[in-house]
C-alpha positions as YAML, in Angstrom:
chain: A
units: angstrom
residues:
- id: 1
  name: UNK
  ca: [17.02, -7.85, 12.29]
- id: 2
  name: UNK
  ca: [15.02, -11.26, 11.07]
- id: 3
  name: UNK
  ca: [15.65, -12.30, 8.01]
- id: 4
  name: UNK
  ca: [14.07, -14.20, 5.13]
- id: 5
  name: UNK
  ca: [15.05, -16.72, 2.68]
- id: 6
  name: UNK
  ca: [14.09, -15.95, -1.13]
- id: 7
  name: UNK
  ca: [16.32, -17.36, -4.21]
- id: 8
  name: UNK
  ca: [19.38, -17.95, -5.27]
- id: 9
  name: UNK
  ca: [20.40, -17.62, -1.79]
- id: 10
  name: UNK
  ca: [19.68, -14.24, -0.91]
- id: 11
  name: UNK
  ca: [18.35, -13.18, 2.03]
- id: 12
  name: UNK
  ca: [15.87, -10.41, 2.66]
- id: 13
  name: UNK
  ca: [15.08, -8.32, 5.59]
- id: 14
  name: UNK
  ca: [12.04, -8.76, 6.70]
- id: 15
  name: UNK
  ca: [11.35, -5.12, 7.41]
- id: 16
  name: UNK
  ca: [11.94, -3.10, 4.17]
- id: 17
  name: UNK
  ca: [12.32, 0.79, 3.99]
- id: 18
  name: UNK
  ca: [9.77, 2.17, 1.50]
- id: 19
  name: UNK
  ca: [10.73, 5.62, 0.20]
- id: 20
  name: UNK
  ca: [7.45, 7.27, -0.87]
- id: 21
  name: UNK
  ca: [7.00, 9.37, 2.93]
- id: 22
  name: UNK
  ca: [10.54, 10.57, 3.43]
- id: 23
  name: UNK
  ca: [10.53, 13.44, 5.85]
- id: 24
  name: UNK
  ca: [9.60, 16.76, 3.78]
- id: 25
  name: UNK
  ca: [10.70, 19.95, 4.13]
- id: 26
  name: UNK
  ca: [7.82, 21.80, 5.95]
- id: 27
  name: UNK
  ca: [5.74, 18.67, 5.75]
- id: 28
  name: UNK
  ca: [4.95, 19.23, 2.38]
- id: 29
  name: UNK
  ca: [7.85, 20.41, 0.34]
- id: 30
  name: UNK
  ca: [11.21, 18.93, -1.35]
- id: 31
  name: UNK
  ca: [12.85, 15.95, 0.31]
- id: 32
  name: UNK
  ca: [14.42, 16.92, 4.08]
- id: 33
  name: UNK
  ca: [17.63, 15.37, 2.58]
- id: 34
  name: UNK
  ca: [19.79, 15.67, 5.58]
- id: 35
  name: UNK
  ca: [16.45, 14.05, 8.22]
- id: 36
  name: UNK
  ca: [15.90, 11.42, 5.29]
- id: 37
  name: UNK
  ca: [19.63, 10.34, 5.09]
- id: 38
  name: UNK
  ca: [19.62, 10.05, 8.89]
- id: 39
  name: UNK
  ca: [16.53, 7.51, 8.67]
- id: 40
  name: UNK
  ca: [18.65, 5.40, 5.51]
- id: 41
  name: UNK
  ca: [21.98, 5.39, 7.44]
- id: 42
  name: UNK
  ca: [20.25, 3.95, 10.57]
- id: 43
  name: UNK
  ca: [18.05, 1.96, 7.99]
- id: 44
  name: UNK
  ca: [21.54, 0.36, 6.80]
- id: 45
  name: UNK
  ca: [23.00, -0.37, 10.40]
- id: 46
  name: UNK
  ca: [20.04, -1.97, 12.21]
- id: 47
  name: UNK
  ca: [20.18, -4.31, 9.20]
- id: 48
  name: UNK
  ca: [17.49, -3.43, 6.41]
- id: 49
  name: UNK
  ca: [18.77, -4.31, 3.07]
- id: 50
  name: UNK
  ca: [15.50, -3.90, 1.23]
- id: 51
  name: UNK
  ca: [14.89, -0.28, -0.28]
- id: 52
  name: UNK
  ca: [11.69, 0.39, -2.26]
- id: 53
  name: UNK
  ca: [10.73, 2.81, -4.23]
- id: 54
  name: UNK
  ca: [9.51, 4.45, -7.87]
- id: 55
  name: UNK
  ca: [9.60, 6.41, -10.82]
- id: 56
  name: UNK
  ca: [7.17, 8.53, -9.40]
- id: 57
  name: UNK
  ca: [7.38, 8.59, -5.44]
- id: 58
  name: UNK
  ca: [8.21, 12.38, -4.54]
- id: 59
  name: UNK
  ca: [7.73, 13.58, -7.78]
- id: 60
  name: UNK
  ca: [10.74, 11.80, -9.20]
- id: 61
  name: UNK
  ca: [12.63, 12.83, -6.39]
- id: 62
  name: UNK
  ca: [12.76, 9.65, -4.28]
- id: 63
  name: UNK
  ca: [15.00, 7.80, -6.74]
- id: 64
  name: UNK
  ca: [17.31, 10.53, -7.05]
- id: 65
  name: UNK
  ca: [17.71, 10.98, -3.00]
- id: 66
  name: UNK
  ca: [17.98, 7.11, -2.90]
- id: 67
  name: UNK
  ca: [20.87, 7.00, -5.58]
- id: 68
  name: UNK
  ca: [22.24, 9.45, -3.70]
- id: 69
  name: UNK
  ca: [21.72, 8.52, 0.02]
- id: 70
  name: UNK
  ca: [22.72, 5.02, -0.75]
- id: 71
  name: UNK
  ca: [25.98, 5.20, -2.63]
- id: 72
  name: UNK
  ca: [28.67, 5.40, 0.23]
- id: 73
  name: UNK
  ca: [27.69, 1.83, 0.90]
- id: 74
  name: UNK
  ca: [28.54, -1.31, -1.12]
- id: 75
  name: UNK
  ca: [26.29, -2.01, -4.02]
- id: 76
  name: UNK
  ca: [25.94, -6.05, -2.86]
- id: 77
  name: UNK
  ca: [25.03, -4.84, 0.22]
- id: 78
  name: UNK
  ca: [21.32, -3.81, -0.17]
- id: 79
  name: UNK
  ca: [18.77, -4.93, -2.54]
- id: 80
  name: UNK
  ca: [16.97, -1.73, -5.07]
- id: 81
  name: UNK
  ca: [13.12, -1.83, -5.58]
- id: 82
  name: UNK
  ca: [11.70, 0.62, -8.21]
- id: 83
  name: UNK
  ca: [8.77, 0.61, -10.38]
- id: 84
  name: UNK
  ca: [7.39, 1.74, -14.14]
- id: 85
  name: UNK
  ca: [4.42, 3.42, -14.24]
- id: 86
  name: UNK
  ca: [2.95, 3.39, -17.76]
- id: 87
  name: UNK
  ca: [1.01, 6.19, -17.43]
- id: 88
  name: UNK
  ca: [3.82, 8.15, -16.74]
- id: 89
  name: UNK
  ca: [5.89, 8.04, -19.47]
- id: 90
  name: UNK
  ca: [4.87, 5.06, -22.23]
- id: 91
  name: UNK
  ca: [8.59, 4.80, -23.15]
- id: 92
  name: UNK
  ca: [9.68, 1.90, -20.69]
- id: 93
  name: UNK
  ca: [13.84, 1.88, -22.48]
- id: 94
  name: UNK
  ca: [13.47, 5.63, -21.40]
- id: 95
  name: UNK
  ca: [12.50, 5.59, -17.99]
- id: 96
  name: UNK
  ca: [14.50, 2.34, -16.79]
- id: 97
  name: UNK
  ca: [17.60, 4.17, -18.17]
- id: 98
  name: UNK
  ca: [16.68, 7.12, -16.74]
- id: 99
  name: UNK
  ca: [15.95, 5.16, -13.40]
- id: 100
  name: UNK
  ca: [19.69, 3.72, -13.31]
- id: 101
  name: UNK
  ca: [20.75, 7.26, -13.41]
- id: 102
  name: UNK
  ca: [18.98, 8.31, -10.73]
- id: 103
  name: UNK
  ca: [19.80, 5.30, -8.89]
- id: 104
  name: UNK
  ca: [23.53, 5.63, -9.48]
- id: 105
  name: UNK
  ca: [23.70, 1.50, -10.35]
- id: 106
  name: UNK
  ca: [23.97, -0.69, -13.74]
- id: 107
  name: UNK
  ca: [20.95, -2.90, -12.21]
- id: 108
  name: UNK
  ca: [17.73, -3.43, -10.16]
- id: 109
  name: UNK
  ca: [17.44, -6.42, -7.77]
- id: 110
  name: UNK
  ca: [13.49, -5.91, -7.80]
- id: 111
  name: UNK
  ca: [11.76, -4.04, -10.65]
- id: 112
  name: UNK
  ca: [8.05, -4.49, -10.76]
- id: 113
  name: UNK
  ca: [5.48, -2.78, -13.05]
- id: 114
  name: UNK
  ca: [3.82, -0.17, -11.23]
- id: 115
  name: UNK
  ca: [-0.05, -0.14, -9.51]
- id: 116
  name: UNK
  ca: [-1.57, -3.11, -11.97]
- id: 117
  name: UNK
  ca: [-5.41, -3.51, -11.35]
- id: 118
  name: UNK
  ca: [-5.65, 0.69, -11.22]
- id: 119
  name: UNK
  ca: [-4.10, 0.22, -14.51]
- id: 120
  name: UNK
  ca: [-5.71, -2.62, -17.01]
- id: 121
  name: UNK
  ca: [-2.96, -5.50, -16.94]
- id: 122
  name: UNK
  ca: [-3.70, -5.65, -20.45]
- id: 123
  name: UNK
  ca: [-2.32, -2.31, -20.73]
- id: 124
  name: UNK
  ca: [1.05, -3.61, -19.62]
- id: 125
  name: UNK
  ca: [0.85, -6.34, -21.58]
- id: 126
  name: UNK
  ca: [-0.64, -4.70, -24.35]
- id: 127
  name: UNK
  ca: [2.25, -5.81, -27.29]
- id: 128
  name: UNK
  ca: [1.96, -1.81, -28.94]
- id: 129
  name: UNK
  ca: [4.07, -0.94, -25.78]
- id: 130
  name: UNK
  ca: [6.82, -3.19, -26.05]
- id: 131
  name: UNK
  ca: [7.06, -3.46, -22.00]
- id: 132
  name: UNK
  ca: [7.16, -6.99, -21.41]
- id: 133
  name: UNK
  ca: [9.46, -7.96, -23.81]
- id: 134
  name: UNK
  ca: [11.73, -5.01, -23.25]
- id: 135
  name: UNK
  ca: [11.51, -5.89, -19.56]
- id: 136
  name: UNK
  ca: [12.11, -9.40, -20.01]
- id: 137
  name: UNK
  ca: [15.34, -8.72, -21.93]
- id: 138
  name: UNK
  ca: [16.87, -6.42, -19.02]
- id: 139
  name: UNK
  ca: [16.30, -9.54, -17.00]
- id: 140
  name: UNK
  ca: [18.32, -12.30, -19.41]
- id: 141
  name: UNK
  ca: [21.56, -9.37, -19.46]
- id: 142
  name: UNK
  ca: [21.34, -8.73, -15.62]
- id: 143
  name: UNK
  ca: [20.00, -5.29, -15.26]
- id: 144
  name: UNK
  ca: [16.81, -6.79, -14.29]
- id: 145
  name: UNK
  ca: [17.32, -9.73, -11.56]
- id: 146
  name: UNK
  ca: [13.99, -10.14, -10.35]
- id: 147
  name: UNK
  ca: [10.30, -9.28, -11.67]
- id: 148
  name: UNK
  ca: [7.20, -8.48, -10.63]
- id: 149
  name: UNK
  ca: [4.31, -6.03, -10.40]
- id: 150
  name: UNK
  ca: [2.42, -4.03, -7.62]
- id: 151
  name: UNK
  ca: [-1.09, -4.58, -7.17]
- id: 152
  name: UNK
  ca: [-4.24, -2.75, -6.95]
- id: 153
  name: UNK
  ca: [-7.17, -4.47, -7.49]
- id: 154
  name: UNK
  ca: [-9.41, -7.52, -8.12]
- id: 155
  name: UNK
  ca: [-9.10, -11.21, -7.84]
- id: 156
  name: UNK
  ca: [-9.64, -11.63, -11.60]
- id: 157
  name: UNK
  ca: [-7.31, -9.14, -12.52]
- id: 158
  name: UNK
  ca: [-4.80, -10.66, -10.48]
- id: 159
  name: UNK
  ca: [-5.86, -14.02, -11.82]
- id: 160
  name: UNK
  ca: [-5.26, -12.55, -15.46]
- id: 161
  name: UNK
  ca: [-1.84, -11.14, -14.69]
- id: 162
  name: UNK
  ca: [-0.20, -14.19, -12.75]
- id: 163
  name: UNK
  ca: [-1.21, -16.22, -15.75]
- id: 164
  name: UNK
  ca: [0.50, -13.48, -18.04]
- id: 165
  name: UNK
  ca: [4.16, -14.63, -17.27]
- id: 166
  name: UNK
  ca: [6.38, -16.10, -14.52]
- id: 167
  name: UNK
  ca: [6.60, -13.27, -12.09]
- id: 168
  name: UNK
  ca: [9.09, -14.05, -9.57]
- id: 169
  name: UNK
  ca: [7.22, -11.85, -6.86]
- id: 170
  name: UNK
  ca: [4.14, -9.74, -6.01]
- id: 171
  name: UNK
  ca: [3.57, -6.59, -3.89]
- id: 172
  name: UNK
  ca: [0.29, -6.30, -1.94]
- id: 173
  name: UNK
  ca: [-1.54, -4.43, 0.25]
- id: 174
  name: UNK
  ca: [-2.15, -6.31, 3.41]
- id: 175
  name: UNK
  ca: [-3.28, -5.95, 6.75]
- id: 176
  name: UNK
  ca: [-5.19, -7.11, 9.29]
- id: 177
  name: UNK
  ca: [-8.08, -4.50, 8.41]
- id: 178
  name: UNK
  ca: [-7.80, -5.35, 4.15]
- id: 179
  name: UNK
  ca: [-7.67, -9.00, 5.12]
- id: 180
  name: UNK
  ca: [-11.21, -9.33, 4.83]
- id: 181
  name: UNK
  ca: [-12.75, -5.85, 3.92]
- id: 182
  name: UNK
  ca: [-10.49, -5.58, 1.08]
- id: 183
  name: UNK
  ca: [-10.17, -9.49, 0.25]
- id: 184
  name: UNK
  ca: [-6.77, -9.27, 0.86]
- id: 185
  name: UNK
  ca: [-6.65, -13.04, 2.11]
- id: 186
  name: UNK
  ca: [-7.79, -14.05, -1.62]
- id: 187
  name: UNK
  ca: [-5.00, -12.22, -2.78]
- id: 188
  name: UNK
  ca: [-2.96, -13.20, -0.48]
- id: 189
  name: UNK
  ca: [-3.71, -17.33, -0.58]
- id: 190
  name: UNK
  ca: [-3.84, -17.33, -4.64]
- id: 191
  name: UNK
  ca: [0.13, -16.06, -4.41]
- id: 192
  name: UNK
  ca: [0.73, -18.66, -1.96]
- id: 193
  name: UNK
  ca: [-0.93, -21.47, -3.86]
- id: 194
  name: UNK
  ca: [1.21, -20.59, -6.70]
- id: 195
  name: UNK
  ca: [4.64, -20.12, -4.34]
- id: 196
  name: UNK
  ca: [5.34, -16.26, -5.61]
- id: 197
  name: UNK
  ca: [6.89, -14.87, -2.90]
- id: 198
  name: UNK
  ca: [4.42, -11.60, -1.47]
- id: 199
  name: UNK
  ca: [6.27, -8.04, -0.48]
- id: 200
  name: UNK
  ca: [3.49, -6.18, 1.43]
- id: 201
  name: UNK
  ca: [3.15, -2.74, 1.28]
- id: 202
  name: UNK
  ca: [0.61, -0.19, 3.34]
- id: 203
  name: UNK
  ca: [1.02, -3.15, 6.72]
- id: 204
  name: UNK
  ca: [-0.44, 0.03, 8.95]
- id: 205
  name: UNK
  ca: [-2.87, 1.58, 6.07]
- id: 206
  name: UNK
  ca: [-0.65, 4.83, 5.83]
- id: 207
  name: UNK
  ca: [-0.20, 5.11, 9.40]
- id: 208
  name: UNK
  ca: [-3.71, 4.52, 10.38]
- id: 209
  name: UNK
  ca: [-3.25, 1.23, 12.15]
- id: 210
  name: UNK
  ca: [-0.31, 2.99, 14.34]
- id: 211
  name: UNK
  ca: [-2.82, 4.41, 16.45]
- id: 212
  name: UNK
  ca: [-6.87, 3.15, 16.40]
- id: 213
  name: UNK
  ca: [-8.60, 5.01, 19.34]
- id: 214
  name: UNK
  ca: [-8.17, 6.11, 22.72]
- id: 215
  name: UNK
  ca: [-10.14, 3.36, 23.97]
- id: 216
  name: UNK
  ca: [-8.76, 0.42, 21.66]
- id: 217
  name: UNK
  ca: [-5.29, 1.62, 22.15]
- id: 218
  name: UNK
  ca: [-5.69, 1.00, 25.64]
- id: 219
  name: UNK
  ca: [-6.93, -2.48, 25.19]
- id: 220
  name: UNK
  ca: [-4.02, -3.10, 23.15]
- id: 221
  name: UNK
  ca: [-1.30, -1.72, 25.60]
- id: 222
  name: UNK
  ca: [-3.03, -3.08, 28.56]
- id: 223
  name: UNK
  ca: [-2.35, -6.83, 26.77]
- id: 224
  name: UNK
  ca: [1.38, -5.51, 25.96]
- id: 225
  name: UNK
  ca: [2.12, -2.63, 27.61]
- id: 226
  name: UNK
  ca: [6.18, -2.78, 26.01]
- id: 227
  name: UNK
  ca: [4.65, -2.69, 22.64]
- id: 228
  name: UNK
  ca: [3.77, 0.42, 20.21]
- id: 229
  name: UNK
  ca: [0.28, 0.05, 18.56]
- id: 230
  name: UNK
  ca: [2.02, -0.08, 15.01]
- id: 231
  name: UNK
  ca: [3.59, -3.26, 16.30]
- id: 232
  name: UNK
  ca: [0.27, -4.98, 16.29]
- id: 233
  name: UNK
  ca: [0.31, -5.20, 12.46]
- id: 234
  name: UNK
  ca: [4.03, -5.86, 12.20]
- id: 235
  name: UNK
  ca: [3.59, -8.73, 14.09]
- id: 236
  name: UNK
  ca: [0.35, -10.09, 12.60]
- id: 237
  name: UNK
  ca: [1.78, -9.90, 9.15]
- id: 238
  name: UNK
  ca: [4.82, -12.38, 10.60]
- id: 239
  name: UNK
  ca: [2.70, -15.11, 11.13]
- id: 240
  name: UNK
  ca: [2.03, -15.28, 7.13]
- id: 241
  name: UNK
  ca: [4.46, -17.82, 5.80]
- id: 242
  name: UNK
  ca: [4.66, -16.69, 2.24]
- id: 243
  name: UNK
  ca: [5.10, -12.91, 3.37]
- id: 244
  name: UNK
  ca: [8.80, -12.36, 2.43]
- id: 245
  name: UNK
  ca: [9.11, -8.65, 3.24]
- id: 246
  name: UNK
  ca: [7.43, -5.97, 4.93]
- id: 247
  name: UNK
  ca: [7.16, -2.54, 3.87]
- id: 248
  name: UNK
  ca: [7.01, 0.42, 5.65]
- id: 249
  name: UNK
  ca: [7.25, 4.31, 4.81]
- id: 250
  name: UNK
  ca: [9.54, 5.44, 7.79]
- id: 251
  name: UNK
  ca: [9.34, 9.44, 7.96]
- id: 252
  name: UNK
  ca: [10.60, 10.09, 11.55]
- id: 253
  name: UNK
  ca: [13.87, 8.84, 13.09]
- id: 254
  name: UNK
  ca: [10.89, 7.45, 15.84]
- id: 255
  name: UNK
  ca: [9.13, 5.29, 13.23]
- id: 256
  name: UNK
  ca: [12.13, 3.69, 12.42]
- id: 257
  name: UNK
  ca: [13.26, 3.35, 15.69]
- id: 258
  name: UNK
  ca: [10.08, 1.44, 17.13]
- id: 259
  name: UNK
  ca: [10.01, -0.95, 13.84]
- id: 260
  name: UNK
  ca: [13.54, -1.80, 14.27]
- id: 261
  name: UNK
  ca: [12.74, -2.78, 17.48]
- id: 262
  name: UNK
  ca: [9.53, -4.70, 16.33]
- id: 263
  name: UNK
  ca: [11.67, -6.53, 13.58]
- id: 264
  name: UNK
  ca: [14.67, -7.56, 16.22]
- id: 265
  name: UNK
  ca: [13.01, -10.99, 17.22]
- id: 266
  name: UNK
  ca: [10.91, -13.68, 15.04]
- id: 267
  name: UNK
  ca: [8.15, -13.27, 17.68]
- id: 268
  name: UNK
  ca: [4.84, -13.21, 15.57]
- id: 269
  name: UNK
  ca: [1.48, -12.41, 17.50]
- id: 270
  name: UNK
  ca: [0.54, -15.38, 19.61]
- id: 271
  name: UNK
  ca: [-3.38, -17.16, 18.91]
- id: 272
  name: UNK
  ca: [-4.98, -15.25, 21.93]
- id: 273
  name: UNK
  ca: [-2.95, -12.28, 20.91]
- id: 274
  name: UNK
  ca: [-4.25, -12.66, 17.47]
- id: 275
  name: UNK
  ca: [-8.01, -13.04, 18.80]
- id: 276
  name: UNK
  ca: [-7.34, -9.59, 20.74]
- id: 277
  name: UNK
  ca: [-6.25, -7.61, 17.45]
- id: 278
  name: UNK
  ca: [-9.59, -8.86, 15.57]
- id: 279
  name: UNK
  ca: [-11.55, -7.57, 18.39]
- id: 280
  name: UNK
  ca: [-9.66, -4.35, 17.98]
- id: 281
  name: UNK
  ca: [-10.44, -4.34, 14.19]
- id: 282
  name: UNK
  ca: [-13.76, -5.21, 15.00]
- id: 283
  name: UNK
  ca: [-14.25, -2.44, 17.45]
- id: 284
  name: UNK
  ca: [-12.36, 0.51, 14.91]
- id: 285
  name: UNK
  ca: [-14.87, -0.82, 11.87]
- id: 286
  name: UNK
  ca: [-17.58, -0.28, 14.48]
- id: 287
  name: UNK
  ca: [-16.85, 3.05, 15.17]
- id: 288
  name: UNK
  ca: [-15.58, 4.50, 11.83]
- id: 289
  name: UNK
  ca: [-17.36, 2.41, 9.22]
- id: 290
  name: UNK
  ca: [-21.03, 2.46, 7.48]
- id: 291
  name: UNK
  ca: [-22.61, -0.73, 7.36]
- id: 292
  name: UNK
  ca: [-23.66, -0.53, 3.65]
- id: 293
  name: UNK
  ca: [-24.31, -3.84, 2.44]
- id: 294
  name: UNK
  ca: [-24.43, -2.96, -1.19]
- id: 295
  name: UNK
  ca: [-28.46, -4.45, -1.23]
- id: 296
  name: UNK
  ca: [-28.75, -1.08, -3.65]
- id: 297
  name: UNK
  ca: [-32.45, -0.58, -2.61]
- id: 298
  name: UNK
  ca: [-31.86, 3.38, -1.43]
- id: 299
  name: UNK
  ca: [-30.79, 3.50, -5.17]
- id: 300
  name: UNK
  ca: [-34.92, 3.11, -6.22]
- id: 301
  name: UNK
  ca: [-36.21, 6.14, -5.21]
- id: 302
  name: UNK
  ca: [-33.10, 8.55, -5.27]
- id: 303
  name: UNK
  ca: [-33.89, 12.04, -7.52]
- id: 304
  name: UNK
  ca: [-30.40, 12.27, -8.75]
- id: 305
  name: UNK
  ca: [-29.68, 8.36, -9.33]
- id: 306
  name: UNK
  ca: [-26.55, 8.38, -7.18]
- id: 307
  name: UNK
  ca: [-24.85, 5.43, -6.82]
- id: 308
  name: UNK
  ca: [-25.39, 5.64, -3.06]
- id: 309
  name: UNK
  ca: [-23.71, 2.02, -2.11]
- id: 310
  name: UNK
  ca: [-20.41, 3.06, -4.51]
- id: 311
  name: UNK
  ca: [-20.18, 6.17, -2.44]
- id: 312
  name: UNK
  ca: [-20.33, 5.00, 0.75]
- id: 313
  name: UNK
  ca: [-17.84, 2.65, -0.16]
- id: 314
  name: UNK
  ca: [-15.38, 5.84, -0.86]
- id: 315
  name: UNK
  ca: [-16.68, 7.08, 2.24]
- id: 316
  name: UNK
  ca: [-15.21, 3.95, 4.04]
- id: 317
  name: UNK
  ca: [-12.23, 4.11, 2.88]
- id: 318
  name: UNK
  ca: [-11.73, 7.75, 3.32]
- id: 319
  name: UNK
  ca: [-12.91, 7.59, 7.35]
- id: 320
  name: UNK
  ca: [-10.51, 4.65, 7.23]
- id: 321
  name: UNK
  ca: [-7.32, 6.45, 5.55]
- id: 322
  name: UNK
  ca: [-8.31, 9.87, 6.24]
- id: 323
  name: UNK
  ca: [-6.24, 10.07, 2.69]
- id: 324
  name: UNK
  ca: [-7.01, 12.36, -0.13]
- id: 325
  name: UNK
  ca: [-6.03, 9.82, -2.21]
- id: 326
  name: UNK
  ca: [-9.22, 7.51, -1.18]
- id: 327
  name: UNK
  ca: [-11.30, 10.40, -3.00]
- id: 328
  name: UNK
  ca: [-9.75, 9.81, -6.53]
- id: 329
  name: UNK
  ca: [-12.58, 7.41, -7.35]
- id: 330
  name: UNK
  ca: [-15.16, 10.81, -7.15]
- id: 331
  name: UNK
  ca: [-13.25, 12.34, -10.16]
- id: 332
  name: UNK
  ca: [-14.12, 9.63, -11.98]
- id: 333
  name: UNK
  ca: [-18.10, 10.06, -11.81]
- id: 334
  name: UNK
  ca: [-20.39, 11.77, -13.83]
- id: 335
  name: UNK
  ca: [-21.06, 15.35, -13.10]
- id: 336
  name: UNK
  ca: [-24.33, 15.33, -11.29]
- id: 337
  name: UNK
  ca: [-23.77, 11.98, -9.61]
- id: 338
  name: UNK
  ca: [-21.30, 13.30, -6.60]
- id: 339
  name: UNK
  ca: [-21.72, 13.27, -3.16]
- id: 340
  name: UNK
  ca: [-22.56, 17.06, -3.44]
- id: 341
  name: UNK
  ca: [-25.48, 16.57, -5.68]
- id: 342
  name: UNK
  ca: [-27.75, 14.28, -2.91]
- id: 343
  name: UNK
  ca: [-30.90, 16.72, -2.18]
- id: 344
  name: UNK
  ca: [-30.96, 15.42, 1.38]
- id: 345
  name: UNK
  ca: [-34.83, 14.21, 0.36]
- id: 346
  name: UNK
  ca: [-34.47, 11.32, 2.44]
- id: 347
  name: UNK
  ca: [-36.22, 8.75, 0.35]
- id: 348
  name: UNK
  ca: [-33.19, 6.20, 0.60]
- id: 349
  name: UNK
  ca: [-33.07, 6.26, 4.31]
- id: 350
  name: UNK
  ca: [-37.31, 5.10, 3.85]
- id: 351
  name: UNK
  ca: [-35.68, 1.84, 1.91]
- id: 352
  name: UNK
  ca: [-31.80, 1.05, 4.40]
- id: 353
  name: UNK
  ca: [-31.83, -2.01, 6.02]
- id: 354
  name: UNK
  ca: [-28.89, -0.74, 7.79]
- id: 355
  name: UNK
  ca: [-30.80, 2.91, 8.86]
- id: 356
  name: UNK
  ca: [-27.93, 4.85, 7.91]
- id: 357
  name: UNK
  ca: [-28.08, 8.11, 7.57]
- id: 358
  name: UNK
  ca: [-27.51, 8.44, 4.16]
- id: 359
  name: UNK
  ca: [-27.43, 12.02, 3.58]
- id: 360
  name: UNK
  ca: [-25.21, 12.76, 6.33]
- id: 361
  name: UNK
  ca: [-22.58, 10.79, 5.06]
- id: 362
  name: UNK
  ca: [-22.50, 12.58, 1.50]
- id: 363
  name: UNK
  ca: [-22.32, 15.84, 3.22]
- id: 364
  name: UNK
  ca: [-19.70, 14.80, 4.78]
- id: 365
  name: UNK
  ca: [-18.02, 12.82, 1.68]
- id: 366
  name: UNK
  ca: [-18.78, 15.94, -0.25]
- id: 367
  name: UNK
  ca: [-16.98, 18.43, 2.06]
- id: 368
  name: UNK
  ca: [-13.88, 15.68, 2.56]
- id: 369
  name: UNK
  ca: [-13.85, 16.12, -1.04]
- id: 370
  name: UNK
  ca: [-14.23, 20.27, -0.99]
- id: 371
  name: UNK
  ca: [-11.50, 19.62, 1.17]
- id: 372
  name: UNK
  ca: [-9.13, 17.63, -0.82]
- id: 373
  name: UNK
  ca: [-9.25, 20.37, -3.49]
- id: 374
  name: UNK
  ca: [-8.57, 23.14, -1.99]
...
C-alpha cells in the first residue's frame, strides 16, 4: 500500500475504504455483516487505514457496522471519517454524540460537514445552529482532530465556504470524466492554490468508470492488458499532487481485491497513457452524452416552457450514472415543467444547433424517472 504524507506526521493511505456500498443483504436490504466484515478485515491487512463514512450512509447503519467491524483492532491504528448532515437532525451535540456511540471511540480523526453546495454553506454557518462553533470546540478538546466539509457544488460556493474558516481538508468529486464536464479541475486547483489537502470521493462515478464499453474497454486493455478498467481512474487521480486520499465504495471481496492491487505501487498513468484515457472519455461522452450547449433557443417556441437545456443536463448525468439519485433535481420542478409534460410538437428541434432529438430524450428522461419511482 502507498502512502501519503498529511500533518502532524500522519500518514494516510492513499486508497481509503468508503462505507456507503457495503455488500447488502439481497442487494438491497440490511448490511451483509459477515461479507462486509470480510471486505474491512482484508481492508485492514493490505494496509488501508482510512475509513469513511456518515450519519446517514445505510440508513444509519454504516456507522454502527463500522464501530462494530472495526473494534478488534487498535484505535491508533486507522483513521475514522464521518459526517453531519444538517438536514438530518439540526442538533449537531446530538448527533456527534450519538456518532461516537455508534463508532465505539471518544474521537474522530476526520469529521467534515456533510454534502455543502446541495446544502447552502450559509446554512452551516448560519449562527441560529450553533454548528461551527460547537464543532470548533470538539476540535480544541480532541474529539475533533481534523475538519472539513464534503462538497457538492459550485465554484462560488466553494469560494464562500473556504473563506468561512480554516478547514484543514476538503472532499471532492473527481475524475477524469468531472474534470472538465463537471469543473472539477476548478475545484480541484482552487484547493491546491490554497494547500488544503483534497480526499476524493466517486474516482469511478459509482462504478461507471469500472467498465465504459465493449469497444473502449478493449482499447484500454489492449494498451494494458494486466490492468482492470477501474484502474484507469485510480491511476489518473495519482498523478494529482494535492490528492491525499482516494475513496472508493468496495462492495465485493473482487473490488477490493483489484484496488489493492492498483494501490500496491506509486505508478501513476504515464503522458501517452494519459492521452489514451482522454480519448476513452472522449469516445464514452460521444456515445452516451447530448451535445446541449445550453444556447436555450429550443426554449422560444416550446408550448409547455420546459427548461429543455436544464433537462438534458439531468439527462446527462443520468445516462452517465445510470443512478436514481441523478433524477432528484426533477422533484424539484414545477408540476407541468417535467420531462413527461413535452407534447413531442417538435418546435425545439426547428431551433437545435446540435439537431438533437429533443423529444426523444424526455421520453426517455421521463420513463428513467417513472422508473426511479416505482
Amino acid at each position: 500500500m502507498i502512502y501519503k504524507p498529511f500533518k502532524d506526521g500522519i500518514k494516510l493511505s492513499r486508497l481509503g475504504m468508503g462505507n456507503m456500498r457495503l455488500p447488502t443483504q439481497d442487494g438491497m436490504g440490511p448490511i451483509d455483516r459477515e461479507k462486509a466484515q470480510e471486505i474491512i478485515d482484508y481492508a485492514i491487512a493490505k494496509g488501508i487505514n482510512y475509513f469513511d463514512t456518515a450519519y446517514v450512509y445505510h440508513n444509519g447503519e454504516s456507522e454502527k457496522f463500522l464501530g462494530e467491524a472495526l473494534k478488534k483492532y487498535p484505535r491508533d491504528s486507522y483513521y475514522l471519517a464521518t459526517k453531519y448532515f444538517l438536514l438530518s437532525n439540526p442538533d449537531v451535540k446530538a448527533v456527534f454524540e450519538e456518532q461516537l456511540s455508534r463508532l465505539q471511540t471518544d474521537y474522530i480523526d476526520f469529521y467534515l460537514l456533510h454534502a455543502v453546495g446541495m446544502n447552502p454553506p450559509e446554512r452551516y454557518l448560519d449562527k441560529q445552529y450553533g454548528t461551527m462553533d460547537y464543532l470548533l470546540e470538539r476540535k480544541k478538546t480532541g474529539q475533533i482532530r481534523y475538519l472539513g466539509f464534503s462538497f457538492h457544488g459550485n465554484p462560488d460556493q466553494l469560494e464562500q465556504s473556504l473563506n468561512a474558516f480554516d478547514w484543514d481538508f476538503v472532499q471532492i468529486q473527481l475524475n477524469y470524466l468531472d474534470w472538465t464536464l463537471q469543473d472539477a479541475k476548478r475545484l480541484y486547483d482552487m484547493l491546491a492554490e490554497r494547500k488544503i489537502p483534497v480526499i476524493v470521493m466517486e474516482p469511478v462515478r459509482g462504478g461507471r468508470l469500472a467498465s465504459l464499453s465493449p469497444e473502449i474497454d478493449a482499447m484500454l486493455k489492449a494498451a494494458e492488458p494486466n490492468r482492470s478498467v477501474a484502474s484507469w481512474a485510480f491511476r489518473w487521480l495519482m498523478r494529482l499532487d494535492n490528492v491525499h486520499v482516494i475513496l472508493s465504495g468496495m462492495s465485493t471481496m473482487e473490488q477490493i481485491i483489484d484496488n489493492v492491487n492498483t494501490f500496491e505501487n506509486d505508478e501513476p498513468l504515464s503522458d501517452d497513457l494519459n492521452d489514451v484515457l482522454m480519448n476513452a472519455g472522449k469516445m464514452l461522452l460521444k456515445q452516451l452524452h447530448v451535445p446541449c450547449t445550453s444556447c436555450r433557443y429550443c426554449c422560444e417556441e416550446c408550448p409547455q416552457g420546459l427548461d429543455i437545456p436544464g433537462l438534458l443536463g439531468i439527462y446527462n448525468e443520468y445516462a452517465l450514472t445510470l443512478s436514481p439519485m441523478s433524477l432528484m433535481g426533477l422533484g424539484r420542478m414545477d408540476a407541468g415543467k417535467k420531462p413527461e409534460d413535452c407534447v413531442e410538437c417538435g418546435n425545439c428541434m426547428k431551433h437545435c444547433p446540435q439537431a438533437i432529438s429533443i423529444p426523444e430524450v424526455m421520453k426517455k428522461l421521463a420513463e428513467a424517472a417513472a422508473k426511479s419511482r416505482r
